[in-house]
KOLDRENPA-373633 format. One record per residue (C-alpha): x, y, z; residue in one letter. Coordinates in steps of 0.5 Angstrom, whole numbers, plus 2048, in hexadecimal, padded with zeros to 3 digits. Example, Ala and Ser with C-alpha at 12.3 -4.5 7.8 and 13.67 -1.06 7.14 Angstrom:
2
<node u="819" v="7F7" w="810" res="A"/>
<node u="81B" v="7FE" w="80E" res="S"/>
REM end
This chain:
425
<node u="86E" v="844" w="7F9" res="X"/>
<node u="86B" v="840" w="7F4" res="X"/>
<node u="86F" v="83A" w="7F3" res="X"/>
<node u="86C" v="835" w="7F7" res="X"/>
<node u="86E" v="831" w="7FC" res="X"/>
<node u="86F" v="82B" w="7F9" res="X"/>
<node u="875" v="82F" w="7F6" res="X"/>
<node u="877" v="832" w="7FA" res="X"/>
<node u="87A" v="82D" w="7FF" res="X"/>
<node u="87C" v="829" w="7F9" res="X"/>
<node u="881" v="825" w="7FB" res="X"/>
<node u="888" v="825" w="7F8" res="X"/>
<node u="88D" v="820" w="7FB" res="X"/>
<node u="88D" v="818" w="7FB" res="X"/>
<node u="88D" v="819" w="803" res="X"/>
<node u="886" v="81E" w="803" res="X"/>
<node u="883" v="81A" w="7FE" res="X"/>
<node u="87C" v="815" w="801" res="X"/>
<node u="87B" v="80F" w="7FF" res="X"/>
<node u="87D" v="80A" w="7FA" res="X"/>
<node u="881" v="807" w="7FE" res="X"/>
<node u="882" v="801" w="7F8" res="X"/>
<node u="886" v="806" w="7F4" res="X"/>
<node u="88A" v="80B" w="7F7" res="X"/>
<node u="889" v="808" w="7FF" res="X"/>
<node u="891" v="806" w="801" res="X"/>
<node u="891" v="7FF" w="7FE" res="X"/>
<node u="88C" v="802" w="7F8" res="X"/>
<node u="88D" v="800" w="7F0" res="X"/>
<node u="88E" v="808" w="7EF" res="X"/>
<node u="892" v="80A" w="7F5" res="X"/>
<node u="899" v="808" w="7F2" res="X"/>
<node u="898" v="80B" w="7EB" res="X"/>
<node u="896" v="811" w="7EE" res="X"/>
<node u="89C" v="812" w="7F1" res="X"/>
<node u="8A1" v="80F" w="7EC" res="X"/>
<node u="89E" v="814" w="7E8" res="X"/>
<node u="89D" v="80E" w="7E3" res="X"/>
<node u="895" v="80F" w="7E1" res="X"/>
<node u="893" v="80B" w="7DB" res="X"/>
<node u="88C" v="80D" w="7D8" res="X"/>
<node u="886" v="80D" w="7DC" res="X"/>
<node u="87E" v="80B" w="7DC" res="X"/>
<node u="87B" v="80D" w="7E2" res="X"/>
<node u="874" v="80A" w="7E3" res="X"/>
<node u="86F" v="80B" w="7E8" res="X"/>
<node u="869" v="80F" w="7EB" res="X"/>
<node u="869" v="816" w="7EB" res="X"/>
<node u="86D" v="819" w="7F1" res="X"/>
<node u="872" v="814" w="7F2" res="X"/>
<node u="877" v="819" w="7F2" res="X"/>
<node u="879" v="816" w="7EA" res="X"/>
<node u="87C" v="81E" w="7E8" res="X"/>
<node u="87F" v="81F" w="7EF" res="X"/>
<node u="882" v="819" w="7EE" res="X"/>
<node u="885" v="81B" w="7E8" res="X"/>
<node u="887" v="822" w="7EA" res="X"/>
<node u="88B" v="81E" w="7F0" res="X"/>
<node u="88E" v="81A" w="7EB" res="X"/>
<node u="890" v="820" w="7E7" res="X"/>
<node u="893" v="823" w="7ED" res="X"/>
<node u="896" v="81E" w="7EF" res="X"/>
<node u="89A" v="81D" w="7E9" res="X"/>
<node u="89B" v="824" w="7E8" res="X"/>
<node u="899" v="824" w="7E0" res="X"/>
<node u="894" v="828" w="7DC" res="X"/>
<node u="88D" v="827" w="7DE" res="X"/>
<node u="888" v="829" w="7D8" res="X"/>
<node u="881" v="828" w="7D9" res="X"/>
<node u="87B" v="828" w="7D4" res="X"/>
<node u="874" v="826" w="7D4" res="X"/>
<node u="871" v="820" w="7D0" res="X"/>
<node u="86B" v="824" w="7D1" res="X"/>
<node u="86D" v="82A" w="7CD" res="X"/>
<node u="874" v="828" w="7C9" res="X"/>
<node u="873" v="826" w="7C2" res="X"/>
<node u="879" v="824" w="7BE" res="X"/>
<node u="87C" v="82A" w="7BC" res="X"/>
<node u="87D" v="82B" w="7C4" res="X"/>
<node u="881" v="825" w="7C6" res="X"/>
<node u="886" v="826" w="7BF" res="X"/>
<node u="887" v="82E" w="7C3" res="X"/>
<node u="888" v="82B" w="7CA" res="X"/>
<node u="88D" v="824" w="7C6" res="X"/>
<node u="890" v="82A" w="7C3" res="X"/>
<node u="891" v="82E" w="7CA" res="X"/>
<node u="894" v="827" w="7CC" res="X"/>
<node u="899" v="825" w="7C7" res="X"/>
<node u="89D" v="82C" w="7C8" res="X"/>
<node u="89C" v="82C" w="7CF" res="X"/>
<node u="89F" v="825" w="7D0" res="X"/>
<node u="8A0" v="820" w="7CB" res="X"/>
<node u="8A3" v="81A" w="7C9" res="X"/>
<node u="8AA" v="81B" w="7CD" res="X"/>
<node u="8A8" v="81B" w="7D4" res="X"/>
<node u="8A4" v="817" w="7D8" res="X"/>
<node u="8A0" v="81D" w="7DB" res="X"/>
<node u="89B" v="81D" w="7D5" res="X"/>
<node u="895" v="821" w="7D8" res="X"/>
<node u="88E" v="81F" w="7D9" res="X"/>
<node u="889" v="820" w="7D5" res="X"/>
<node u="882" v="81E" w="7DA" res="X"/>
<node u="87C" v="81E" w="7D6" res="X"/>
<node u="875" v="81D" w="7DB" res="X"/>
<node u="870" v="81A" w="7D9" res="X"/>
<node u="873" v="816" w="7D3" res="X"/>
<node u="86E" v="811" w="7D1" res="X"/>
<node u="86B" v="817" w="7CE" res="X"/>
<node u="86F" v="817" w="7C9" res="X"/>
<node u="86E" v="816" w="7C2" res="X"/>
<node u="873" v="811" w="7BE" res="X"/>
<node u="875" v="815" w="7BA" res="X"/>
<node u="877" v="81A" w="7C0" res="X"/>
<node u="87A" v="813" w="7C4" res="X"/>
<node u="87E" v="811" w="7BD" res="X"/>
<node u="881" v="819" w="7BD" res="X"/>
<node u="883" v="816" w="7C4" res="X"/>
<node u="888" v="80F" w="7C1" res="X"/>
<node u="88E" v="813" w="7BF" res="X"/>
<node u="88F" v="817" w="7C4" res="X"/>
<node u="88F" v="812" w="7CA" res="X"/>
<node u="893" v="80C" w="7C5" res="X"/>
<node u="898" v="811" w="7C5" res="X"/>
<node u="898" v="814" w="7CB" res="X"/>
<node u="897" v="81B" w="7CA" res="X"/>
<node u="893" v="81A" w="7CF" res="X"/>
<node u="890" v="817" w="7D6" res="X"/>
<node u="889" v="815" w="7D5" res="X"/>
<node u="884" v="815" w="7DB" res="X"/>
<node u="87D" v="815" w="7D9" res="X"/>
<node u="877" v="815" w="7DE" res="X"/>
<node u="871" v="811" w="7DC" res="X"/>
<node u="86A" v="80F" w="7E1" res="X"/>
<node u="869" v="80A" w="7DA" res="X"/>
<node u="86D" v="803" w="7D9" res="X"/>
<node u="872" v="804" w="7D6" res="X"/>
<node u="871" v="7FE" w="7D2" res="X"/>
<node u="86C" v="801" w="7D0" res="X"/>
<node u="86D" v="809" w="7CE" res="X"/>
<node u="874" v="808" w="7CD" res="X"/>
<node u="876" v="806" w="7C6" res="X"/>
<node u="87B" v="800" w="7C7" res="X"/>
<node u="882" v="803" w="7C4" res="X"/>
<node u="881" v="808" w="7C9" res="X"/>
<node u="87F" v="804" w="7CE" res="X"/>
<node u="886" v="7FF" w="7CD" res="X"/>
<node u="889" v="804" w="7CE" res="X"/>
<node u="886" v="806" w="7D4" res="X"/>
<node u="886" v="803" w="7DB" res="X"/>
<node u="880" v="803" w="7DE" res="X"/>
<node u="87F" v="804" w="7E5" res="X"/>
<node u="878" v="803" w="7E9" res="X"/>
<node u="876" v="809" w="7EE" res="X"/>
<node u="871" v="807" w="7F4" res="X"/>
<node u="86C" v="80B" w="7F6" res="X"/>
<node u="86E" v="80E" w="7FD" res="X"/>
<node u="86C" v="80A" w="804" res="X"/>
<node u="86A" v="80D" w="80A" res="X"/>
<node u="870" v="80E" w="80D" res="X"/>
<node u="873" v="812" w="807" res="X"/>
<node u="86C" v="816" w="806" res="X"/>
<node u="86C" v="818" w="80D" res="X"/>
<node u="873" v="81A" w="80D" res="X"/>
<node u="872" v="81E" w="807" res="X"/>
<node u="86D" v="822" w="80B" res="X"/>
<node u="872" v="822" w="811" res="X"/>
<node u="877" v="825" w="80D" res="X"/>
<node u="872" v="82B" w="80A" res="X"/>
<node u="870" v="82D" w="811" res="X"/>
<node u="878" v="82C" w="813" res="X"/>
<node u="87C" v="830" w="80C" res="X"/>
<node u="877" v="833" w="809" res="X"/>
<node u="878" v="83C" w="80A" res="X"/>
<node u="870" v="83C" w="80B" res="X"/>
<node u="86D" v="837" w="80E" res="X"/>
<node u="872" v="837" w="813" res="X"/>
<node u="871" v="83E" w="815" res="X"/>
<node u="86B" v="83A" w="818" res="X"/>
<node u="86A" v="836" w="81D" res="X"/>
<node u="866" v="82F" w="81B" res="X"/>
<node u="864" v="829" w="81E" res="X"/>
<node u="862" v="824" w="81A" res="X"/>
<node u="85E" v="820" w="81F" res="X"/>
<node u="85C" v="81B" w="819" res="X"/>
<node u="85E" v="819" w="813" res="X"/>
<node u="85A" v="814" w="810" res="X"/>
<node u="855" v="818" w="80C" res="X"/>
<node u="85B" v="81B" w="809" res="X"/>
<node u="85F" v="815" w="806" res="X"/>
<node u="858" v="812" w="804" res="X"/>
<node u="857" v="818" w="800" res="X"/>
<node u="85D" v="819" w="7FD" res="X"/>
<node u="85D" v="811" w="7F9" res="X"/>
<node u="865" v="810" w="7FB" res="X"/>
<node u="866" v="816" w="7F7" res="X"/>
<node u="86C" v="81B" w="7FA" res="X"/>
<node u="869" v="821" w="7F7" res="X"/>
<node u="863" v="820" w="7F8" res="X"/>
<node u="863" v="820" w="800" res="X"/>
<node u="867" v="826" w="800" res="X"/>
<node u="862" v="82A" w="7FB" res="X"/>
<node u="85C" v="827" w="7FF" res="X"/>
<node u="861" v="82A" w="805" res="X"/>
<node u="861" v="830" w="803" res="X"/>
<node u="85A" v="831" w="802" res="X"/>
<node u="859" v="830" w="809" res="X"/>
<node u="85E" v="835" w="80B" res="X"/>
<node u="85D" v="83A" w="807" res="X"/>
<node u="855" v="838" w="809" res="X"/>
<node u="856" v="83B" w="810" res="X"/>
<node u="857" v="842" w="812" res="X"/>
<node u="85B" v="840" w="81A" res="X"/>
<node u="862" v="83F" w="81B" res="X"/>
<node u="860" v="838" w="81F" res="X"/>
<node u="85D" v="833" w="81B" res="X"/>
<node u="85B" v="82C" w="81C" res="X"/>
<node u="85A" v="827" w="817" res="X"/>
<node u="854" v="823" w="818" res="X"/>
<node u="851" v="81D" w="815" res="X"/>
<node u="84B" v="821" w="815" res="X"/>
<node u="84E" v="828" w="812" res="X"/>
<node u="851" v="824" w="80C" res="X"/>
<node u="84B" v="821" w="80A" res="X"/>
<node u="847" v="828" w="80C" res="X"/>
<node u="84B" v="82D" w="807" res="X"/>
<node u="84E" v="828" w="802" res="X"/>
<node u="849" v="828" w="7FD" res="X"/>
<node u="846" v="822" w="7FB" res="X"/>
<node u="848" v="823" w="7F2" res="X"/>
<node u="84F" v="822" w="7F4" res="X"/>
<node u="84F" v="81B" w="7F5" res="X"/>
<node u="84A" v="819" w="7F1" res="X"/>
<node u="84E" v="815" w="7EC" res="X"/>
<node u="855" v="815" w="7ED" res="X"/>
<node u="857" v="811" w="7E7" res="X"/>
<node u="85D" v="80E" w="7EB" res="X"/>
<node u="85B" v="80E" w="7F3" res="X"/>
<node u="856" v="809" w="7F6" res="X"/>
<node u="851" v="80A" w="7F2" res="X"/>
<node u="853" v="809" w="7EC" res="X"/>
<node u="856" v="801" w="7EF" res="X"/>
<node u="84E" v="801" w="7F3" res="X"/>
<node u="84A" v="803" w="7EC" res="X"/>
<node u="84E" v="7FE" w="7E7" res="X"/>
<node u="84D" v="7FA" w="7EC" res="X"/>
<node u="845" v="7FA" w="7EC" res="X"/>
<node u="845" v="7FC" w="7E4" res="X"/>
<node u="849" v="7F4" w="7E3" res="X"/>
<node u="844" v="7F0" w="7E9" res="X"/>
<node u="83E" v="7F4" w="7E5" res="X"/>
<node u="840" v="7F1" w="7DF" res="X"/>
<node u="842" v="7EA" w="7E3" res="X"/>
<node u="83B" v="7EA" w="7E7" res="X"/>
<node u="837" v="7EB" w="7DF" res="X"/>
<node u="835" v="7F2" w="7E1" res="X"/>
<node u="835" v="7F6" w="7DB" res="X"/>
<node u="832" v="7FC" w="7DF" res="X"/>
<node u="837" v="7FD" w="7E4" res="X"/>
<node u="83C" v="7FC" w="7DF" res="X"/>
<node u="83A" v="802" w="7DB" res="X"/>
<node u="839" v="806" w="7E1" res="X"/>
<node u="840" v="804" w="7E3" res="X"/>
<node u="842" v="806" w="7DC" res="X"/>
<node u="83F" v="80D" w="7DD" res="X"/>
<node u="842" v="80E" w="7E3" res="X"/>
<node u="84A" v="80C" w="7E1" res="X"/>
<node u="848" v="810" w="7DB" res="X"/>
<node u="845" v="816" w="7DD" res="X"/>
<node u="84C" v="816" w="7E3" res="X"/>
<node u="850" v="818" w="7DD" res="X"/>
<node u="852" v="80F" w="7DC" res="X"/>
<node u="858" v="80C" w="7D7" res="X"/>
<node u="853" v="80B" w="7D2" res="X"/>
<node u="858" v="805" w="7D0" res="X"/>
<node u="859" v="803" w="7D8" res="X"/>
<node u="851" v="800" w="7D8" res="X"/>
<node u="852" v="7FE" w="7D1" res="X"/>
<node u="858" v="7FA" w="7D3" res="X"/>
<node u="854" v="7F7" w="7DA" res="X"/>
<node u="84F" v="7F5" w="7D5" res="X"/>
<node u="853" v="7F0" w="7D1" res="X"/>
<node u="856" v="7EE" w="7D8" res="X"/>
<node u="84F" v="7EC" w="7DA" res="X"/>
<node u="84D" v="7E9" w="7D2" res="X"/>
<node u="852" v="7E3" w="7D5" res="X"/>
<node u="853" v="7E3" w="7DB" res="X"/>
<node u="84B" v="7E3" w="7DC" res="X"/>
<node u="848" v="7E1" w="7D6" res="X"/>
<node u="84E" v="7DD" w="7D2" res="X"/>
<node u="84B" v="7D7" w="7CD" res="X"/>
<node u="844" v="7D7" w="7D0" res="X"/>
<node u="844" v="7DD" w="7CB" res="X"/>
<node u="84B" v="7DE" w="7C7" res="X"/>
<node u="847" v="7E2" w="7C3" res="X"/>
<node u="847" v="7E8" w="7C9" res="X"/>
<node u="84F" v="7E8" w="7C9" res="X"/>
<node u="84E" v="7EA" w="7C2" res="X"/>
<node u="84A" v="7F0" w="7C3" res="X"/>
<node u="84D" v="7F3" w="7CA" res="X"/>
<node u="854" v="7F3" w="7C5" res="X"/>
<node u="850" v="7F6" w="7BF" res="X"/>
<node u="84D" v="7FB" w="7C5" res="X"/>
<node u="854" v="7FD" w="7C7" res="X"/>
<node u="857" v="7FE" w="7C0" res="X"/>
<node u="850" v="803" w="7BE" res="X"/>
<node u="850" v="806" w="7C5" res="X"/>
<node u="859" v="808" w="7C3" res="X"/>
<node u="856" v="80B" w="7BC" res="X"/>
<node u="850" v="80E" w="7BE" res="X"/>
<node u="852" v="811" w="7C5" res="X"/>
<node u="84C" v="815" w="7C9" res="X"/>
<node u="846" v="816" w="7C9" res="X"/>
<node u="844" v="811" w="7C4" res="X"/>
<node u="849" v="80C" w="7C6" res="X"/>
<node u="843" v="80C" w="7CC" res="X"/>
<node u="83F" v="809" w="7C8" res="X"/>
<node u="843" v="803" w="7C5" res="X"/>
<node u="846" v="802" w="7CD" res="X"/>
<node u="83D" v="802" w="7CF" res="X"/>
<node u="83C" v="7FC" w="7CB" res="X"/>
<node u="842" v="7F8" w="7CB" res="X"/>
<node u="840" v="7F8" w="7D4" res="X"/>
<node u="839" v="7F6" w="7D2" res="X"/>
<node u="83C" v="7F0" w="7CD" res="X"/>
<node u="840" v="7EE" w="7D3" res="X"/>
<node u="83B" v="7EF" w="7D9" res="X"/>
<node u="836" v="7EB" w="7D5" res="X"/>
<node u="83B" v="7E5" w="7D2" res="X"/>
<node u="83B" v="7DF" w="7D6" res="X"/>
<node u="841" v="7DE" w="7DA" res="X"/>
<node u="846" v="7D9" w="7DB" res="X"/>
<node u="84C" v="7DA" w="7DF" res="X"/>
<node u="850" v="7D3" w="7DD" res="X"/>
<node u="855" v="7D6" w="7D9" res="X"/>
<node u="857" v="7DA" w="7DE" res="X"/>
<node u="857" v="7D4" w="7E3" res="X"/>
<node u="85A" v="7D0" w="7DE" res="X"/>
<node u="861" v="7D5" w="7DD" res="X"/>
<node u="862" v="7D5" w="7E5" res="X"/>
<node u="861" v="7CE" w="7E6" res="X"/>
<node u="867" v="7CD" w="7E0" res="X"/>
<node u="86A" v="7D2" w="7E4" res="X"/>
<node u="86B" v="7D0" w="7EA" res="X"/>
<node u="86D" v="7C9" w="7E7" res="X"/>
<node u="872" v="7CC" w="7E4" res="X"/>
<node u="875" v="7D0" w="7EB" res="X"/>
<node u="875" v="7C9" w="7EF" res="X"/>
<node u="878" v="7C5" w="7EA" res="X"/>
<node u="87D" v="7CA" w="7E6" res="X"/>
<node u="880" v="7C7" w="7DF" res="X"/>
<node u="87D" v="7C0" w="7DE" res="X"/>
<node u="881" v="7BD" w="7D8" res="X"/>
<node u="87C" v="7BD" w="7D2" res="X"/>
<node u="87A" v="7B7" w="7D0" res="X"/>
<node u="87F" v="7B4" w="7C9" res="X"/>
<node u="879" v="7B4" w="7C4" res="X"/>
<node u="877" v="7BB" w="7C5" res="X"/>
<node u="87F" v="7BE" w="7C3" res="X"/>
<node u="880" v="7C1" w="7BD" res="X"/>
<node u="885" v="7BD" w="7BA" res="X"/>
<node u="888" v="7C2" w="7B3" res="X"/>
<node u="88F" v="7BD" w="7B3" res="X"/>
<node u="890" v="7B7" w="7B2" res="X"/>
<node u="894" v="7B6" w="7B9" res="X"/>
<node u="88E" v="7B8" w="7BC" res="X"/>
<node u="889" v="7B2" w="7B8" res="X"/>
<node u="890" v="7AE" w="7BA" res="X"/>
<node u="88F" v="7B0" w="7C2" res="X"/>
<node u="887" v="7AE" w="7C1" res="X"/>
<node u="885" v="7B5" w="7C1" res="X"/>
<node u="87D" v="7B5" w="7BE" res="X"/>
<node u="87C" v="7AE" w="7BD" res="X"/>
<node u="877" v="7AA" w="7BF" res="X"/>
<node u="873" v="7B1" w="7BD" res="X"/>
<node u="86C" v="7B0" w="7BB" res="X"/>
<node u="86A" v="7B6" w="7B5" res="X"/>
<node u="862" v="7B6" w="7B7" res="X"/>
<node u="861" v="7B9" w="7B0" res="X"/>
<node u="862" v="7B1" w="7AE" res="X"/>
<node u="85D" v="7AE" w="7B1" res="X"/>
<node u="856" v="7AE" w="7B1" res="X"/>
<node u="852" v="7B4" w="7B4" res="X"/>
<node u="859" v="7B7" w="7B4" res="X"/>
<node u="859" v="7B4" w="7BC" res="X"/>
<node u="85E" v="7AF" w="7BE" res="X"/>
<node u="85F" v="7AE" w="7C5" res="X"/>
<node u="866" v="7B0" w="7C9" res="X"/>
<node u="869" v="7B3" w="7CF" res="X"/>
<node u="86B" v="7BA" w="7CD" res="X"/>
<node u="86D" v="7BB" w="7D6" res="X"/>
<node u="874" v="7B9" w="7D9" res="X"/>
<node u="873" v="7B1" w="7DC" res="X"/>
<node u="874" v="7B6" w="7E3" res="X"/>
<node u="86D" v="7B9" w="7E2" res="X"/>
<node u="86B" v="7B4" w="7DC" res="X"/>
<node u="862" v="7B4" w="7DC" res="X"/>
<node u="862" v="7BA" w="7E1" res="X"/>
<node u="85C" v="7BE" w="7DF" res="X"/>
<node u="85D" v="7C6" w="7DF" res="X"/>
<node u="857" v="7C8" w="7DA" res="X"/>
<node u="850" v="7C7" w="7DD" res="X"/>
<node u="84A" v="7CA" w="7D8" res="X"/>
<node u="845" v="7CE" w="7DC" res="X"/>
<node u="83E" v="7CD" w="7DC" res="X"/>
<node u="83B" v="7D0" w="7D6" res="X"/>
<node u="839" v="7CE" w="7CE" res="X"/>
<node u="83F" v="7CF" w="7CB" res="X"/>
<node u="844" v="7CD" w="7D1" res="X"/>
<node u="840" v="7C6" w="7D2" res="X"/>
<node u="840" v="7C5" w="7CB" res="X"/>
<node u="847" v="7C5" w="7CB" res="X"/>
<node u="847" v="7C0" w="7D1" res="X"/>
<node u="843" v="7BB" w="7CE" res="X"/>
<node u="848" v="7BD" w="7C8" res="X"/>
<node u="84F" v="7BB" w="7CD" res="X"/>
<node u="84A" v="7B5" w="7D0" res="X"/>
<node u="849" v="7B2" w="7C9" res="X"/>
<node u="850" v="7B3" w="7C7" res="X"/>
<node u="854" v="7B1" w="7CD" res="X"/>
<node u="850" v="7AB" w="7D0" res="X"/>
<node u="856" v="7AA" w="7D5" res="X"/>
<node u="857" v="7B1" w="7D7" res="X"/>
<node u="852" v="7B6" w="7D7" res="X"/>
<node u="84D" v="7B3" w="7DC" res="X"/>
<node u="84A" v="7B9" w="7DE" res="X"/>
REM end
């Protein structure tokens, strides 16, 4: 039999899926819908081997609709116009069952290929589910995505993982003519990175592995017959949160040597090009911020070249702005500064803004003192006049405290000359 086993204990029921309790648990956003019948349009966002096709074919059956499926990996336009086509004359506007169309992995549709898709699922010839690993925020055009609601899948826990291997040993036609004894698990769940498919792919490499009908599954057997290249990046387990992480803090720590070695080791792993171009602009403010406004400007100029250009030069564009950043001085004020705000803002809730601060477009609002007492800084000297922009609850607080660097203590002494009162760093 060639089907895997992945395959083959797929489960089609609500009551059979594991995992994702938040969605399809008893009090789950999608329980009541699925069973209703009334299923609005889907994003499915998670990690692969979180059961987002499972999911989707569950949900087909449950409301018992047609089920199309196509692949953004090798569907053009001309494929989803047929399968819109199938739909319309097997469903149709008149009847609330209009069937599925579920597209995996469609981040990777082109927009042309996501426009193709608007009119359908406006006028509900079909019931779009889409599955993606990428934010849909991202790679999911924003007509479409209004139109979709998306619902994040998590990477499975210890217990769902553990009953997924139970099941197999349990239902599965060959493994349960053997007799197995997992007497470990750790090794295989740390191996899978919380992906369902995964584990039972590293599973049932071991049981086929093993020429006995008594099988014991071992730390030690994992580790043995697994090979090492299985796991030696896996773009959406552990390592990938382990190694941008060691990339983000070699950039922080000024070491551009471990961020291009990073670098190498994400891109080599098959990495998002456009995931590290994104975390490189995260770090540009948060990191570096006005002691090098400068480095914002480059990392966003990196992402966009990195999208036009793609692999392998893109490697090159993604080198140099790591080393940039590494080798630039760090501040993080102004990621101090936002949470200070914040915070502020969560304990003191919606103070009431100050008079002379208010737009005032009508002469009941001038009337009602709104503006007044305002001070245009442009009419005087300097383009300066002190006064409170801060509501009297919180009125001289400080949130912004410059870093120590050139730049930033060029802006401190600039604020100490300007607010003689209130800025005494």
């Amino acid at each position: 039999m060639n089907e895997p086993l992945a395959e083959r204990i797929r489960p089609k029921t609500l009551e059979e899926y594991i995992s994702q309790k938040h969605l399809v648990g008893k009090a789950g956003a999608l329980t009541s819908q699925i069973k209703k019948g009334i299923i609005p349009s889907i994003i499915f966002w998670g990690p692969p081997g979180t059961g987002k096709t499972t999911l989707a074919n569950i949900i087909a059956n449950e409301s018992k609709r047609p089920f199309y499926t196509l692949s953004a990996i090798s569907s053009g336009v001309k494929d989803v116009r047929e399968v819109i086509e199938k739909a319309k004359q097997s469903g149709g506007l008149f009847t609330t069952q209009n069937p599925i169309l579920f597209i995996d992995e469609i981040h990777r549709f082109s927009k042309s290929q996501q426009d193709s898709l608007l009119g359908a699922v406006e006028k509900g010839w079909v019931t779009l589910i889409g599955a993606t690993t990428e934010n849909p925020s991202f790679e999911v055009i924003p007509a479409l995505l209004s139109r979709c609601q998306v619902y994040i899948l998590n990477s499975f826990e210890k217990e769902d993982l553990e009953a997924l291997l139970y099941r197999a040993i349990e239902k599965d036609d060959i493994i349960s003519q053997k007799k197995v004894d997992l007497k470990e698990t750790e090794a295989l769940l740390r191996l899978s990175g919380g992906d369902g498919r995964k584990l039972l792919n590293i599973f049932e490499l071991l049981i086929n592995s093993e020429e006995s009908e008594n099988i014991v599954i071992t730390n030690e057997t994992v580790l043995k017959k697994v090979q090492k290249n299985t796991v030696l990046y896996d773009k959406t387990g552990e390592q990938h949160y382990d190694i941008i992480s060691a990339f983000i803090k070699s950039m922080r720590g000024s070491d551009p040597n471990g961020a291009v070695y990073w670098l190498a080791r994400m891109i080599e792993g098959g990495e998002d090009l456009k995931f590290i171009a994104r975390r490189m602009i995260i770090l540009a403010s948060e990191d570096i911020g006005n002691a090098n406004p400068t480095a914002l400007v480059i990392a966003n100029n990196t992402f966009q070249a990195v999208s036009t250009i793609g692999y392998p030069e893109a490697r090159i564009t993604l080198s140099q702005c790591a080393i940039y950043l590494a080798t630039s001085p760090k501040s993080n004020a102004s990621y101090e500064a936002i949470n200070k705000a914040v915070n502020t803002v969560k304990i003191t809730g919606d103070l009431s803004i100050p008079l002379h601060l208010r737009n005032a477009p009508t002469k009941l609002m001038k009337d009602l003192g709104y503006g007044k007492d305002y001070k245009y800084a442009h009419s005087y000297e300097q383009n300066f006049i002190e006064q409170e922009f801060l509501p009297d609850e919180i009125k001289n607080t400080t949130f912004y405290y410059p870093g120590n660097n050139q730049r930033e203590n060029s802006l401190r002494e600039f604020l100490k000359q300007r607010w003689k009162n209130k800025y005494d760093y």
